[in-house]
C-alpha positions in Angstrom: 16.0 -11.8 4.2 12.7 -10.0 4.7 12.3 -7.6 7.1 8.7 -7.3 9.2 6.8 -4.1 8.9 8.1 -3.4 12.3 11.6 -4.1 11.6 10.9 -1.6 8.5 9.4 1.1 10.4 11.7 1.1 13.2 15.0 1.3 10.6 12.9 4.4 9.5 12.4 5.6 13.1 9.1 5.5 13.7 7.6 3.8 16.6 4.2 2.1 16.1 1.7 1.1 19.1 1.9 -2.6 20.0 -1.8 -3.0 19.4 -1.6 -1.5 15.5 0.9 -3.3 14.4 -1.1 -6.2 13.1 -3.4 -3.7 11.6 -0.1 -2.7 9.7 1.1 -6.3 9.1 -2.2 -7.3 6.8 -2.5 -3.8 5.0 1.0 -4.4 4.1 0.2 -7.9 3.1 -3.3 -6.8 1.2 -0.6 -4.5 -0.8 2.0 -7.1 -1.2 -1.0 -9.1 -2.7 -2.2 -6.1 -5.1 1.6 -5.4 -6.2 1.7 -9.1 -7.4 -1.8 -9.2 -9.2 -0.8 -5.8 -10.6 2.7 -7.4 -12.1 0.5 -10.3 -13.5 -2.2 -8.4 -14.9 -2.0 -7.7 -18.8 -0.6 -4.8 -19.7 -3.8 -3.7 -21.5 -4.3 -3.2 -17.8 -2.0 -0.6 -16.7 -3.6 2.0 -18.3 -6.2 2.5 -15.8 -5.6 5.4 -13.2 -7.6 7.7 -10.2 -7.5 11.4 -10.1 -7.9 12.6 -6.7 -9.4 16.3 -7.0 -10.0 17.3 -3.4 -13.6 18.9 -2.6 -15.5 16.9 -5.0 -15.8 16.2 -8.8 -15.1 18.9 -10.9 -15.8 18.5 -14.5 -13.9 21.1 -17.2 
C-alpha cells in the first residue's frame, strides 16, 4: 500500500499546513515522474550531474 505524502510526513513527525499540502502532493508527484523517466532513460544518460558552488561560478 502507498502511503500519501501526509501519511509520510506525519510517520516522520512533522506537521504540514492544511493549505500546503497539495503544493506537497504534486512536487512529490513531479518527482515520482522524474524518478521514472530517470530509470528509463539510457544509461548513456546518467552521467550527467550539477555542482552546486554557493556564491557564484568559480572556475579553477
Amino acid at each position: 500500500m502507498k502511503l500519501s505524502v501526509r501519511e509520510r510526513l506525519e510517520d516522520q513527525g512533522i506537521s504540514v499546513k492544511e493549505d500546503h499540502i497539495s503544493v506537497l502532493e504534486k512536487r512529490w508527484q513531479a518527482i515520482e515522474q522524474m524518478k521514472v523517466q530517470t530509470k528509463d532513460a539510457s544509461l548513456a544518460d546518467y552521467d550527467i550531474s550539477l555542482r552546486n558552488i554557493p556564491g557564484g561560478d568559480h572556475i579553477e
